[in-house]
PATI-249437 format. One line per field, with one value per atom (N, C-alpha, C): residue in three letters; residue number from 1; x, y, z. Coordinates in nm, 4 decimals. Each point is the difference from the previous one (the first is absolute). Example, Ala and Ser with C-alpha at 12.3 -4.5 7.8 and 13.67 -1.06 7.14 Angstrom:
res c(ALA, ALA, ALA, SER, SER, SER)
n c(1, 1, 1, 2, 2, 2)
xx c(1.3190, -0.0890, 0.0900, -0.0350, 0.0820, -0.0770)
yy c(-0.5690, 0.1190, 0.1200, 0.1050, 0.1190, 0.1090)
zz c(0.7800, 0.0000, 0.0000, -0.0720, 0.0060, 0.0730)
REM end
This chain:
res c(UNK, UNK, UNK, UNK, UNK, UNK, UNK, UNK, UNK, UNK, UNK, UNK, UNK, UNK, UNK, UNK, UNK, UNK, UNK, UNK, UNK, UNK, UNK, UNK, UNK, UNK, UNK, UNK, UNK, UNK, UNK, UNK, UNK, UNK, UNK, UNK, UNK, UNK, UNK, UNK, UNK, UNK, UNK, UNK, UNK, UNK, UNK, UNK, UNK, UNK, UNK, UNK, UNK, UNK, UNK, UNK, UNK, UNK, UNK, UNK, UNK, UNK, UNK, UNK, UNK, UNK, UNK, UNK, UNK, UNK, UNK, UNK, UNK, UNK, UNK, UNK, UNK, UNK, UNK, UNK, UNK, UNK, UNK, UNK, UNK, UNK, UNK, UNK, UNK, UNK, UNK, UNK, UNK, UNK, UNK, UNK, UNK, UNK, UNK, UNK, UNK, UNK, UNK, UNK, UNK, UNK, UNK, UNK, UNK, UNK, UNK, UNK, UNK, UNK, UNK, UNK, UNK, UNK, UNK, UNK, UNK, UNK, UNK, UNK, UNK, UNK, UNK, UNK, UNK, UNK, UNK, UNK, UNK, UNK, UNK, UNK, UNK, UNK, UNK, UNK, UNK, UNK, UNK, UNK, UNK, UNK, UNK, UNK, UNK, UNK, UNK, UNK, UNK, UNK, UNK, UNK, UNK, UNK, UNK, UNK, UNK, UNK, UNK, UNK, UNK, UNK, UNK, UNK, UNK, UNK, UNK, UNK, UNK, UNK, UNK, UNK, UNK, UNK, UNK, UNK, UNK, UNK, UNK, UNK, UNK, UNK, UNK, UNK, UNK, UNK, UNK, UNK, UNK, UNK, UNK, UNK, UNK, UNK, UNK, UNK, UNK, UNK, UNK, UNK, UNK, UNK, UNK, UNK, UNK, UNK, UNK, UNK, UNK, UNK, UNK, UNK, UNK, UNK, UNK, UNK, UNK, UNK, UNK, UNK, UNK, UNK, UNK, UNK, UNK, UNK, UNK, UNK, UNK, UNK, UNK, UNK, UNK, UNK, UNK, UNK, UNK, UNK, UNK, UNK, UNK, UNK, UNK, UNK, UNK, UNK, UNK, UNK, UNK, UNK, UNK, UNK, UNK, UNK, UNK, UNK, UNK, UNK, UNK, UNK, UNK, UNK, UNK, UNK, UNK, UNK, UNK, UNK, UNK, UNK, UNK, UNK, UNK, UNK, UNK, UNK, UNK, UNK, UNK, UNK, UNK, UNK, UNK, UNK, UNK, UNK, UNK, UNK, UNK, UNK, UNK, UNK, UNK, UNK, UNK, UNK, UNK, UNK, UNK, UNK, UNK, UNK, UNK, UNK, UNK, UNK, UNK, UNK, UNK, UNK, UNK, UNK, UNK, UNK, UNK, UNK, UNK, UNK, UNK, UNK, UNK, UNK, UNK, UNK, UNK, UNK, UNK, UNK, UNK, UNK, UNK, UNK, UNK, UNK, UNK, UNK, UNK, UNK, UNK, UNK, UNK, UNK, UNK, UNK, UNK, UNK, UNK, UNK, UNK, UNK, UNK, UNK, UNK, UNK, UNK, UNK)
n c(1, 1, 1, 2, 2, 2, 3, 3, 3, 4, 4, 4, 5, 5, 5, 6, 6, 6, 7, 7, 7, 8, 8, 8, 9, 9, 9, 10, 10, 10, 11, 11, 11, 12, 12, 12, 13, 13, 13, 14, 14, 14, 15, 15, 15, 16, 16, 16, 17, 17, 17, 18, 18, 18, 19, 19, 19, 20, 20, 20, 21, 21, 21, 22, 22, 22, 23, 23, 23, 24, 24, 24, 25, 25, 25, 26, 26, 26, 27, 27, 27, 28, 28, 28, 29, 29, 29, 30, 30, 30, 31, 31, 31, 32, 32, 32, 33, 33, 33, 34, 34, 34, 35, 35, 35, 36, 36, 36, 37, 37, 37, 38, 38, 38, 39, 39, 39, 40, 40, 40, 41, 41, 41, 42, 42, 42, 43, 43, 43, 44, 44, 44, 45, 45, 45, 46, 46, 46, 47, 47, 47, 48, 48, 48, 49, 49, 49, 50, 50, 50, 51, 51, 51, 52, 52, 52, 53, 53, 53, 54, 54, 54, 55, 55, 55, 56, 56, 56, 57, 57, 57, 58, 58, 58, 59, 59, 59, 60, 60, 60, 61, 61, 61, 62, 62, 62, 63, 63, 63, 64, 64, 64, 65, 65, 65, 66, 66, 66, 67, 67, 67, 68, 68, 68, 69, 69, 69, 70, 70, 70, 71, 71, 71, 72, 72, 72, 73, 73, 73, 74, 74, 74, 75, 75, 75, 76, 76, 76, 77, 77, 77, 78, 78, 78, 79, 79, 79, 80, 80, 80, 81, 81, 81, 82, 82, 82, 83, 83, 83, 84, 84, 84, 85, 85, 85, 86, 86, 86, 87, 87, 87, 88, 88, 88, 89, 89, 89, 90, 90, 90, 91, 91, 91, 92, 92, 92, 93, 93, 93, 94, 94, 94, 95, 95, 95, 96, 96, 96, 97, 97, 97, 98, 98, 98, 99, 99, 99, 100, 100, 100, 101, 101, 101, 102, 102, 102, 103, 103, 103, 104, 104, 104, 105, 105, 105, 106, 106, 106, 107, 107, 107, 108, 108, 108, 109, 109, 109, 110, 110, 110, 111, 111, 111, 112, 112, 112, 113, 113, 113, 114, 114, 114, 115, 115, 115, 116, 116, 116, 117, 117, 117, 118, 118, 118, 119, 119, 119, 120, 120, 120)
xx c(-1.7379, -0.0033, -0.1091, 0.0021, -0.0477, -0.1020, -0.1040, -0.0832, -0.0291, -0.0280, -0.0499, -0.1431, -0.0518, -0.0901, -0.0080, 0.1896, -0.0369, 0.0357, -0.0438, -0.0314, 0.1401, 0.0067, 0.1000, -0.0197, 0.0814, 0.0102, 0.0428, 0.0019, 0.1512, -0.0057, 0.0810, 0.0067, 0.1019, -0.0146, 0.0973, 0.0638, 0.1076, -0.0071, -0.0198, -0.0909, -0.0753, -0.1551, -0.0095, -0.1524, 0.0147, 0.0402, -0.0024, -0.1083, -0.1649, -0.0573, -0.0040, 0.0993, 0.0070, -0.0963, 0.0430, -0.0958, 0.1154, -0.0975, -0.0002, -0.0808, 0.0049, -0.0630, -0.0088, -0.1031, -0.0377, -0.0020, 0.0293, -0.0047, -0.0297, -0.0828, -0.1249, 0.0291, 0.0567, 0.0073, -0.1740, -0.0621, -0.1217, -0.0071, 0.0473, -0.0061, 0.0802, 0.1361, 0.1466, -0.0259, -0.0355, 0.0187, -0.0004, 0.0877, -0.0282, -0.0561, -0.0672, -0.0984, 0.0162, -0.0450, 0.0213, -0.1397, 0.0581, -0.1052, -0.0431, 0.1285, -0.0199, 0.1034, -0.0597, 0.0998, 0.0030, 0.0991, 0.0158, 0.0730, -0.0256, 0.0213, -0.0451, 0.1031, -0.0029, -0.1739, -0.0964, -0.1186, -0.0701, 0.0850, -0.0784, 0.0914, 0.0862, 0.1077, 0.1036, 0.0905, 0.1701, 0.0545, 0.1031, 0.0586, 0.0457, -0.0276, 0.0384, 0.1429, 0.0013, 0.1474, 0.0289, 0.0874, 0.0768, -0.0250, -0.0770, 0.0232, 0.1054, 0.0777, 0.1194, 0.0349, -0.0932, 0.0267, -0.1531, -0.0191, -0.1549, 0.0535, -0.0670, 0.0646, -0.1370, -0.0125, -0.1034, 0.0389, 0.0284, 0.0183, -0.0991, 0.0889, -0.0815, -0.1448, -0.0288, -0.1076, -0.1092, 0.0371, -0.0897, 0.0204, 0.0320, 0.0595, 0.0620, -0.0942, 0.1117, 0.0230, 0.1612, 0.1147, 0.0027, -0.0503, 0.0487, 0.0857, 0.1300, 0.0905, -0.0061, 0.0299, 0.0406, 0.1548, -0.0066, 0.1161, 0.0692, -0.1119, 0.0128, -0.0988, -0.1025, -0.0961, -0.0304, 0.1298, -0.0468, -0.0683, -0.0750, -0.0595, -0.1323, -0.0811, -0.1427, 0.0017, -0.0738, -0.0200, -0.1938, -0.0181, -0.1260, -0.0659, -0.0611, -0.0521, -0.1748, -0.0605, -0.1679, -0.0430, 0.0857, -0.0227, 0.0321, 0.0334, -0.0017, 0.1628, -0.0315, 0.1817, 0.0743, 0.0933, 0.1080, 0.1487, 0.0300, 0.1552, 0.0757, 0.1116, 0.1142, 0.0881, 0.0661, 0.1103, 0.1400, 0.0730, 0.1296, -0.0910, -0.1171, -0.0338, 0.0000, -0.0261, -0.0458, 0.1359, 0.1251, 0.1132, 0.0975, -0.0994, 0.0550, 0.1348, 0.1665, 0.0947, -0.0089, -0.0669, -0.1042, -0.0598, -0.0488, -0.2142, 0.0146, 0.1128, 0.0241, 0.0330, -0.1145, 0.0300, -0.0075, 0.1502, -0.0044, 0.0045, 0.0178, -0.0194, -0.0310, -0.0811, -0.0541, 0.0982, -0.0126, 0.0385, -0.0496, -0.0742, -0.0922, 0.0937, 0.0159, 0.0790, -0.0495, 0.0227, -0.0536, -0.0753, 0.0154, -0.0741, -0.1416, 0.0538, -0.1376, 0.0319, 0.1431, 0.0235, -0.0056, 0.0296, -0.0106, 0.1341, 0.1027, 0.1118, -0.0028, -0.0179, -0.0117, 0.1408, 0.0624, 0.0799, -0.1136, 0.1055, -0.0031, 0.0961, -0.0410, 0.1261, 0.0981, -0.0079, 0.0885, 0.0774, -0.0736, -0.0096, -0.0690, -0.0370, -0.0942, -0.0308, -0.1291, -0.1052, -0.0890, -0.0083, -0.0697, -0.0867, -0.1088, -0.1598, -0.0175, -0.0206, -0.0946, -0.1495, -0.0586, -0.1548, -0.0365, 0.0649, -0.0062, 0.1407, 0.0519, 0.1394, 0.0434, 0.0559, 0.0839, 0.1078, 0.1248, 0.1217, 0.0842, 0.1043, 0.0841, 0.1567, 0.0178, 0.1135, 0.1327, 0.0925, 0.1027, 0.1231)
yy c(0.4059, -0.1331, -0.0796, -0.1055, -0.0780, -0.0938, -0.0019, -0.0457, -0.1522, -0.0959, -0.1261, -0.0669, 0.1260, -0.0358, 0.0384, 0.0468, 0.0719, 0.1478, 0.0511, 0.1548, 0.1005, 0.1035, 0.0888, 0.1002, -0.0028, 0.1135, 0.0995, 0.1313, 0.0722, 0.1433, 0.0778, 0.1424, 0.0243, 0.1620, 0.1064, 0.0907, -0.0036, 0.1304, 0.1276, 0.0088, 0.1435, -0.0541, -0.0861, -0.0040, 0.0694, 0.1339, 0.0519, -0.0243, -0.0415, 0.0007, -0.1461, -0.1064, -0.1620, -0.0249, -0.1544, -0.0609, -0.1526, -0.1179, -0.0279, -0.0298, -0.0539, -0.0157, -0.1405, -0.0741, -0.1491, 0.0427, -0.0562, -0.0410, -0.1121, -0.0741, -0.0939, 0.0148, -0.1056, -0.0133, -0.0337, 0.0966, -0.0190, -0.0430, -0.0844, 0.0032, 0.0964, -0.0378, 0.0025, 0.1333, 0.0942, 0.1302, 0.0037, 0.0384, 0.0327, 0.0983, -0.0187, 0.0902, -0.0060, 0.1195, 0.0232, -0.0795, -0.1148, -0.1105, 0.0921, 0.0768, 0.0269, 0.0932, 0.0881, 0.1223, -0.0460, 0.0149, 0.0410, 0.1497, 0.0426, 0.1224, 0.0491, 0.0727, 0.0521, -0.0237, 0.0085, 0.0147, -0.1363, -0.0792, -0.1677, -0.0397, 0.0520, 0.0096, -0.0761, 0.0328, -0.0417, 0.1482, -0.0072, 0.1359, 0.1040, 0.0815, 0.1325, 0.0460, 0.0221, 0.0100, -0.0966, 0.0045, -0.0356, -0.1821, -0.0886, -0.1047, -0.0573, -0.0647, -0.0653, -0.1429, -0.0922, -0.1568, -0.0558, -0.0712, -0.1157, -0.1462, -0.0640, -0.1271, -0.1069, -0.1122, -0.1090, -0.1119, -0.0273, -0.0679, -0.1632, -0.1031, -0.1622, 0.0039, 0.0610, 0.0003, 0.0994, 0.0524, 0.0760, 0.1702, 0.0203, 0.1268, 0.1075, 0.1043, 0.1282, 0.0454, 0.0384, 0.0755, 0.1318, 0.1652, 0.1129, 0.0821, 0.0268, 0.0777, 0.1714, 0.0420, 0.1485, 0.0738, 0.1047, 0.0546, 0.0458, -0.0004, 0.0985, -0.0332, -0.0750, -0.0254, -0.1349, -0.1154, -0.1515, -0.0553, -0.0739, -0.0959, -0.0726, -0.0199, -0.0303, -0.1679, -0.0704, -0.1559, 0.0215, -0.0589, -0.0264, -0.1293, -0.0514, -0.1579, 0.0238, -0.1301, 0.0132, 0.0964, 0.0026, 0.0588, 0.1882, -0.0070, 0.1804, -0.0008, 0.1682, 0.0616, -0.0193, -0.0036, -0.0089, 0.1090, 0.0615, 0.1151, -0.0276, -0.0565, -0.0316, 0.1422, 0.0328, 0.0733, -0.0251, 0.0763, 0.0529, -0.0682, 0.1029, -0.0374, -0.1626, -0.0577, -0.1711, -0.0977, 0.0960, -0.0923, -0.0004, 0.0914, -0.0203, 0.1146, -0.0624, 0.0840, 0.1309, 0.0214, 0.1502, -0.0212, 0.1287, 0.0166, -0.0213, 0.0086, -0.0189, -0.1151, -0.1017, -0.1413, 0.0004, -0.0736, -0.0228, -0.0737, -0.1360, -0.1213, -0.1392, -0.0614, -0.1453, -0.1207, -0.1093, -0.1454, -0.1023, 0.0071, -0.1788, -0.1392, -0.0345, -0.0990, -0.1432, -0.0832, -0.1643, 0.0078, 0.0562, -0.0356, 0.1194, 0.0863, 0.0561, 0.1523, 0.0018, 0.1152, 0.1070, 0.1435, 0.1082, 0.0883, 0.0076, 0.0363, 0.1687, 0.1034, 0.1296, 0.0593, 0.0871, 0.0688, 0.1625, 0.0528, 0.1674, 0.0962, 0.1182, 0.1009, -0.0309, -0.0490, 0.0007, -0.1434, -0.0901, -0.1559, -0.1057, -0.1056, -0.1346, 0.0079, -0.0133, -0.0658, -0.1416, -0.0525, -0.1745, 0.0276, -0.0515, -0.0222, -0.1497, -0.0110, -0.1242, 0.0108, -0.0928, -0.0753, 0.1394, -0.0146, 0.0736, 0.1022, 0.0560, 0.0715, 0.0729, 0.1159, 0.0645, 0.0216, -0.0310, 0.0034, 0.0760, 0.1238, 0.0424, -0.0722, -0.0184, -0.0989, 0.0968, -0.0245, 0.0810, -0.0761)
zz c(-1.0387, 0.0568, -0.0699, -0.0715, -0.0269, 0.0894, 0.0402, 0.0802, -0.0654, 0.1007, 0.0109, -0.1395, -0.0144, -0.1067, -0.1470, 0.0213, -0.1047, -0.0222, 0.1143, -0.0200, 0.0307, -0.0392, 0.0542, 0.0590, 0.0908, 0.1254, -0.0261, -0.0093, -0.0130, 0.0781, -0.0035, 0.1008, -0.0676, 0.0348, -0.0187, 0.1086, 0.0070, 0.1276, -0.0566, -0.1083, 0.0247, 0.0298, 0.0553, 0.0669, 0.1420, -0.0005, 0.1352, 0.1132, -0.0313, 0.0721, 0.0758, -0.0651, 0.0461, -0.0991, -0.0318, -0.1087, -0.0888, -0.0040, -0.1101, -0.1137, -0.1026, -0.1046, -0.0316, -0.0304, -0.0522, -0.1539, -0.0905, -0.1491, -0.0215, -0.0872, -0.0174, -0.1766, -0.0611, -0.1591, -0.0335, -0.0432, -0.0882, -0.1268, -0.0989, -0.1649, -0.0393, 0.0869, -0.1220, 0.1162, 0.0647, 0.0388, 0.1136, 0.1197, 0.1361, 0.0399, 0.1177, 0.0225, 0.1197, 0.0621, 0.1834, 0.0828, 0.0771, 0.0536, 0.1475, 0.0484, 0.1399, 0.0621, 0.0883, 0.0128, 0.1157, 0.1091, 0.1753, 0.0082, 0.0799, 0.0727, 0.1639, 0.0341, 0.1122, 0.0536, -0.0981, 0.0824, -0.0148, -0.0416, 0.0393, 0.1286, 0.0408, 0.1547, -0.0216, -0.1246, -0.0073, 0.0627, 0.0360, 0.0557, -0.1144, 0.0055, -0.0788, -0.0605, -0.0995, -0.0616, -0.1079, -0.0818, -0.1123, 0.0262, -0.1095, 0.0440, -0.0661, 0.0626, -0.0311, -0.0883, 0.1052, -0.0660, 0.0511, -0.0610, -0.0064, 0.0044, 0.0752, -0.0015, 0.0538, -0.1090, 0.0769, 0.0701, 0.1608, 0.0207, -0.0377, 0.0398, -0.0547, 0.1083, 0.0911, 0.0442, -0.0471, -0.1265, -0.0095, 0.0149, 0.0870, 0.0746, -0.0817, -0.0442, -0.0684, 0.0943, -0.0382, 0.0850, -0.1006, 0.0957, -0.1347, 0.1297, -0.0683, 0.0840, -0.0463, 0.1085, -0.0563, 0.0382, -0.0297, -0.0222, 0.1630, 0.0852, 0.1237, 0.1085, -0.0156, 0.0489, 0.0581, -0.0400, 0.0423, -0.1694, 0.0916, -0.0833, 0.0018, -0.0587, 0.0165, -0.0069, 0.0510, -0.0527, -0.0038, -0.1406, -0.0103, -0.0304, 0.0798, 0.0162, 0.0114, -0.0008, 0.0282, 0.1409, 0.1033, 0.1140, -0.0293, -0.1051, 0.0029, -0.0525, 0.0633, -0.0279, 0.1560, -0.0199, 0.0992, -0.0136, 0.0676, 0.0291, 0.0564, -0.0761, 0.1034, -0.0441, 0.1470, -0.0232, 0.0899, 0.0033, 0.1062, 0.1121, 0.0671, 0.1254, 0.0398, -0.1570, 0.0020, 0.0215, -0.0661, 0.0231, -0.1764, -0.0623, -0.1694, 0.0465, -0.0384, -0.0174, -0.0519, -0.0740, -0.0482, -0.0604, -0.0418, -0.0426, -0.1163, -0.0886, -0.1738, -0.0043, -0.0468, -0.0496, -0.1489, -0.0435, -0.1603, -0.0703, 0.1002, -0.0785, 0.0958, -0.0434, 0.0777, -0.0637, 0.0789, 0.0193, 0.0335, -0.0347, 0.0781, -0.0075, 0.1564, -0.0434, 0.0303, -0.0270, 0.0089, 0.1439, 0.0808, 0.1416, -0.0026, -0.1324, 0.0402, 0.0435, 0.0540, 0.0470, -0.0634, -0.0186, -0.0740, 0.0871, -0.1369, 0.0554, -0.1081, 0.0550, -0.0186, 0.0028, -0.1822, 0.0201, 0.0568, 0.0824, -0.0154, -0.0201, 0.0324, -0.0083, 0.0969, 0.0942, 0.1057, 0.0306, -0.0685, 0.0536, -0.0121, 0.0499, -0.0391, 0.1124, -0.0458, 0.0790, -0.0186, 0.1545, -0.0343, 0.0532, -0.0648, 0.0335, -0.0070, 0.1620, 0.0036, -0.0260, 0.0485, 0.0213, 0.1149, 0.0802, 0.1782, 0.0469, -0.0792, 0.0206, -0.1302, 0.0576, -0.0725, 0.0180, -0.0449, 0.0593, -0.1066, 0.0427, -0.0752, 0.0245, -0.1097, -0.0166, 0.0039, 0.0779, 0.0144, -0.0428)
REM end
């Protein structure tokens, strides 16, 4: 994923322990700006998709585990329990209102401001 300044995001699903990776072009060469992992508190497992919402907001999904949102206020876990159609999110949507329309394994999910709704 291509980030807002520039930078690139990327994952593997052999990052078994959860994780993504920042890449930062230094003079023609990328270089690793910034790691996340399970122990900065995204959920554990294979990360899937990265996504920056227009407010700022990284979105990192995983395979089994939900999904993290990271803003100035910390980390955040949404899962199943929260309302996501399932815990494997694989792709984001931001749409003109702002919203964040989530494919998963099972289904779409809408994220408001204040709601999570699985779209049936």
């Amino acid at each position: 994923y291509e980030d807002t300044d520039g930078s690139m995001w990327a994952s593997t699903g052999l990052m078994t322990v959860g994780g993504g990776t920042r890449f930062q072009r230094e003079g023609g060469v990328w270089e690793i700006a910034e790691t996340l992992t399970s122990e900065d508190g995204i959920p554990k497992g294979k990360v899937r998709s990265i996504f920056r919402d227009s407010d700022g907001v990284l979105w990192v999904g995983t395979e089994d585990n939900g999904m993290a949102l990271i803003d100035e206020d910390g980390i955040r876990v949404i899962s199943v329990d929260d309302g996501l159609s399932h815990d494997e999110v694989k792709v984001y949507l931001e749409d003109g209102l702002g919203y964040l329309w989530l494919g998963t394994r099972d289904g779409i999910t809408l994220l408001t401001r204040d709601d999570v709704q699985e779209i049936q």
